[in-house]
Each structure stands twice: as structure tokens, then as C-alpha cells.
C-alpha positions in Angstrom: 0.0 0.0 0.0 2.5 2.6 0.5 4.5 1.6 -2.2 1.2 2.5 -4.5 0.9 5.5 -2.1 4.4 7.0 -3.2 3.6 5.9 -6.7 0.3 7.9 -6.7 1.9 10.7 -5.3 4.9 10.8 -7.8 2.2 10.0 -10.8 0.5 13.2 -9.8 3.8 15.8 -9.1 5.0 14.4 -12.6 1.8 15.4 -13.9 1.5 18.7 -12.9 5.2 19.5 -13.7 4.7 18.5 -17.0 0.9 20.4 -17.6 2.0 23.6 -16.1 5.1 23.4 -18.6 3.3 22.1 -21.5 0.4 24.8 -21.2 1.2 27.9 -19.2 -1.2 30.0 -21.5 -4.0 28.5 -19.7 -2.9 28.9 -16.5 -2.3 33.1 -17.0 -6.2 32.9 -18.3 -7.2 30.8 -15.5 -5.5 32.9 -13.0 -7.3 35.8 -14.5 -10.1 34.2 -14.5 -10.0 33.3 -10.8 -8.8 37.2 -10.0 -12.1 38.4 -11.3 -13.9 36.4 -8.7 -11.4 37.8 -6.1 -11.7 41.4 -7.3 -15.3 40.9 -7.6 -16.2 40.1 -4.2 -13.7 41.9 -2.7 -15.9 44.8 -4.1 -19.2 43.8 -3.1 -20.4 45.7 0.1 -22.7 44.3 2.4 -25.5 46.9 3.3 -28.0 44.1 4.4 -31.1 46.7 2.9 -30.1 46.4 -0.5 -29.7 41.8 -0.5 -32.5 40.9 -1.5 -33.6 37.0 -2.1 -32.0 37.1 -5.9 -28.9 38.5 -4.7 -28.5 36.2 -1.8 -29.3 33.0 -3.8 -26.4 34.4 -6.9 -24.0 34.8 -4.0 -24.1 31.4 -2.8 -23.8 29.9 -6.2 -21.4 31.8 -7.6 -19.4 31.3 -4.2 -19.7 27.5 -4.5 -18.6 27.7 -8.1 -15.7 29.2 -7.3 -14.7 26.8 -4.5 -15.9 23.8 -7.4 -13.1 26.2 -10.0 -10.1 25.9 -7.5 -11.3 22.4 -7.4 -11.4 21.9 -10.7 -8.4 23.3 -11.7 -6.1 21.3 -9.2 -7.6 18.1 -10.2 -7.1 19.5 -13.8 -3.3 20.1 -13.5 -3.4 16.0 -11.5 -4.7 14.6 -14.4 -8.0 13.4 -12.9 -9.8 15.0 -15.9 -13.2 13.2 -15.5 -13.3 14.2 -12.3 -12.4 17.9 -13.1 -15.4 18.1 -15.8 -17.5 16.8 -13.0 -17.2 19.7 -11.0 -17.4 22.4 -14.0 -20.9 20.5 -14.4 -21.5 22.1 -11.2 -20.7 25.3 -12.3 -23.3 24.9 -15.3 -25.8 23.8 -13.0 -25.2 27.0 -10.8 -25.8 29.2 -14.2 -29.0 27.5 -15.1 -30.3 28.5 -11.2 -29.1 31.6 -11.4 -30.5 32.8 -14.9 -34.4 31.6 -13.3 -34.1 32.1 -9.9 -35.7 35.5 -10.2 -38.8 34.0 -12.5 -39.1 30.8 -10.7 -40.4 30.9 -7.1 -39.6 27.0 -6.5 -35.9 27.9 -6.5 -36.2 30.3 -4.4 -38.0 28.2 -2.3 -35.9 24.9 -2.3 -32.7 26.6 -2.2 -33.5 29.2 0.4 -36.3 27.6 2.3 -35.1 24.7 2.2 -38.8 23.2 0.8 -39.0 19.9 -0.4 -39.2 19.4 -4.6 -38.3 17.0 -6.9 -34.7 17.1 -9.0 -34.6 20.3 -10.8 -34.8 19.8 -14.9 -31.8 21.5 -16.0 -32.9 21.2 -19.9 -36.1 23.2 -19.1 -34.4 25.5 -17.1 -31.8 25.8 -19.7 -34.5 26.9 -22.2 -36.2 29.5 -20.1 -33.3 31.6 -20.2 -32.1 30.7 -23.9 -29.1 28.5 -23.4 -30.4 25.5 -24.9 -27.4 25.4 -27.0 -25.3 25.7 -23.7 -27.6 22.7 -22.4 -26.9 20.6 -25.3 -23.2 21.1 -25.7 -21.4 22.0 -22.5 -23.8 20.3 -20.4 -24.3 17.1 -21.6 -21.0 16.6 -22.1 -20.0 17.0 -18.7 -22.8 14.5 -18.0 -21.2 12.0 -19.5 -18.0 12.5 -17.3 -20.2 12.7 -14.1 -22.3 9.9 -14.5 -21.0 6.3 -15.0 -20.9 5.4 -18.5 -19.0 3.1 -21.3 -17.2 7.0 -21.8 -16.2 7.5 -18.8 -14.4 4.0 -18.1 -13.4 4.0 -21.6 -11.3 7.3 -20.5 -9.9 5.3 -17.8 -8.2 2.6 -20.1 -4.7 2.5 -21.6 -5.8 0.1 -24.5 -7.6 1.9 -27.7 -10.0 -1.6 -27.8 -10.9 -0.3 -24.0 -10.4 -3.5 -22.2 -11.5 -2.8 -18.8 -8.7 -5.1 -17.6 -6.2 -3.0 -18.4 -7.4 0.6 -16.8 -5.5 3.6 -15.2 -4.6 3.1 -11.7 -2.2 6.6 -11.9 -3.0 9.4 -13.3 -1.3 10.5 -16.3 -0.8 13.9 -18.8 -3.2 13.6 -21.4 -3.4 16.7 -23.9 -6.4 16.2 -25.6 -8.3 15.8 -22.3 -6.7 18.7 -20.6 -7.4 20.3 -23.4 -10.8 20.0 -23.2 -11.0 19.8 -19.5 -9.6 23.9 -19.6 -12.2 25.3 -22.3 -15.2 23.7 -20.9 -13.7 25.3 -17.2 -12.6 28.3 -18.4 -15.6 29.0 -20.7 -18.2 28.0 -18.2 -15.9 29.7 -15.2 -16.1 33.5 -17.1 -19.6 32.9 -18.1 -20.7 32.5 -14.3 -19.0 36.0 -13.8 -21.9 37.8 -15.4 -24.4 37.1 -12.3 -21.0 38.1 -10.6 -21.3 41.3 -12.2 -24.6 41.8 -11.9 -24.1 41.4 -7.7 -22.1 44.3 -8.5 -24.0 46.5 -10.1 -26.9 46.1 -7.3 -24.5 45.8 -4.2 -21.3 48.2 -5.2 -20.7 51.8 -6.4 -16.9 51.7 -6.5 -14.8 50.6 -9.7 -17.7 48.4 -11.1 -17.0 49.8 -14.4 -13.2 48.8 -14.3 -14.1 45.5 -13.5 -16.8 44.7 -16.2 -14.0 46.1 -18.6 -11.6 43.2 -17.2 -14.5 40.7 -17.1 -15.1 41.3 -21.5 -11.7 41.6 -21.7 -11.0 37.9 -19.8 -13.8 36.3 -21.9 -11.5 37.8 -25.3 -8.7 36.7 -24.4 -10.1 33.1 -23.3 -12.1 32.9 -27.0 -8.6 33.5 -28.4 -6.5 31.1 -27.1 -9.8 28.8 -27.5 -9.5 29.8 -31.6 -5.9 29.5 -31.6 -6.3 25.7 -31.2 -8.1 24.8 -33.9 -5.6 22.9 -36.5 -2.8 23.7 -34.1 -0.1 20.8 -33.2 2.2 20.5 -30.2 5.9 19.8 -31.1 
């Protein structure tokens, strides 16, 4: 056991070493990224008069999506990849709340009130507030790394037939799966910063404007590095 123990630790240092080498252009944008979220609530002032329902229920989620991002990220630069996506799908889930929490009083209720309800239906609430696309992309396919399926151990094999008799015990660098692991985080990270900015504008007067211009600015800068990969090869 602790010979697998110092293995597992060794697996993961090597790991990191060689993803944070490999990729530092997504570290800068994820560091960014993270900054907003630092900046952003470091701004937010706390006159109890002005938090309403809405802007108590954003604040929880978008705290507990940034906890699930340093998560994320961590496991990310491991090479635990499924288990990385898995947590971004929390971050998804917190969007879909947030963009009908104001509309939809059974939110409000079960995540407030703590009322009983049945499992929320993320597709519908996905298309109340127009991000069926976002549903039907990002989503699902962080679905199918959260929930057990022939993809998900198929991830976890070394063979390309995906023998289940040969699978992963270490973690290993992967490209393609970090890859995709750091656009579905960082595109799904930046897009929760707009309820972010929206606690902002209702609970801040100071330097909100600087800090919207860094929010578009992060979500540029993350499309283009996102472009840039399309029919580029690592040496």
C-alpha cells in the first residue's frame, strides 16, 4: 500500500510539472479568471437593505462555483480529468439556477427555504433563459464524465480496444483531455462572472466599471487562445 501510495503521489507531481510546462497560456487565463472572482467580491459591500432574495441566492452559487473552479483546476493540472469536468458541471448547473431564480419561485423556495421538490430539470431551465445550445453542448458533455458510462471508463483505459482489464490506476498527462477539460472550465468559469457582475451593479458603487472592462476583456482573451487551437499541433 504505500508503495502505491508513493507511486500515486509521484504519478501526480509528474503530472502537474509536465501540464503547467506544457500549457502555461492557460494557467495566465485561468489565474485571471479566478482574480475576477477575487476582485469581484472583494468589491461587493454588504448593506443588508439592498440583499434581496436574488442576490443572496447568486451569491451562494457563484461562491460555491468558485470553490468547485479551485477544485477543478487542481484536479485538472493531476490529471484526474473526469473528475475535473465533473465539478465544471457544477458550475453549469449553478448558471441555469441563477439565470431563473428571479422568475421561478420554486428555487427560491428549495434553495432558500429549504422546501422539499423534486430534482430540478436543468434542460427546461436551460431553455427559459435561452441556453439551450449551452444545455446541449457543455452540459451534456460534462454529464457523461459525471455519470458512469462506457465513456467514462473507456477514458480510464490504456488500451484503444478499452479493455476494462487494463485501466488507469495513476494518473497520467493527457493533452487532448486537458485540453478539453480547460475550455469547458474556463468557458463556463467566465460565463458565471456575469451574475458576478450583476451582484455588482446592485450591491457596489466603487470601480464596477473597471471591473466589467476586465470581465469582456478575460472572456476575449479566453475565446482566443480557444480559436488559436483549432488545427494547431504540439511539437
Amino acid at each position: 500500500m504505500n508503495n502505491i501510495t508513493l507511486n500515486l503521489n509521484e504519478a501526480e507531481r509528474k503530472t502537474k510539472d509536465i501540464t503547467i510546462k506544457n500549457h502555461p497560456e492557460i494557467f495566465v487565463l485561468v489565474q485571471t479568471m479566478m482574480n475576477l472572482y477575487i476582485n469581484g467580491f472583494n468589491l461587493i459591500e454588504n448593506p443588508s437593505s439592498k440583499i434581496n432574495d436574488t442576490n443572496r441566492l447568486w451569491l451562494a452559487l457563484i461562491t460555491r462555483s468558485f470553490h468547485s473552479l479551485i477544485c477543478s483546476v487542481e484536479l485538472m493540472k493531476k490529471g484526474y480529468y473526469a473528475q475535473a469536468v465533473t465539478l465544471v458541471r457544477m458550475v453549469i448547473e449553478a448558471y441555469f439556477l441563477c439565470g431563473n431564480c428571479e422568475k421561478n419561485k420554486t428555487i427560491m423556495d428549495v434553495l432558500l427555504h429549504n422546501k422539499p421538490h423534486k430534482r430540478f430539470n436543468y434542460r427546461v431551465l436551460a431553455t427559459n433563459m435561452g441556453a439551450l445550445d449551452w444545455y446541449d453542448n457543455d452540459y451534456v458533455f460534462a454529464c457523461c464524465f459525471s455519470h458512469m458510462s462506457h465513456i467514462t471508463l473507456e477514458a480510464m483505459t490504456t488500451k484503444s480496444n478499452a479493455s476494462y482489464l487494463d485501466l488507469k490506476l495513476l494518473p497520467s498527462y493527457d493533452e487532448i483531455a486537458l485540453i478539453a477539460c480547460s475550455k469547458l472550465l474556463l468557458r463556463n468559469g467566465l460565463l458565471m462572472t456575469k451574475f458576478l457582475g450583476g451582484l455588482l451593479d446592485d450591491l457596489s458603487e466603487e470601480n464596477v466599471n473597471a471591473w466589467h472592462i476586465k470581465a469582456r476583456t478575460a472572456v476575449q482573451q479566453a475565446e482566443v487562445w480557444s480559436s488559436g487551437l483549432k488545427g494547431k499541433k504540439r511539437g
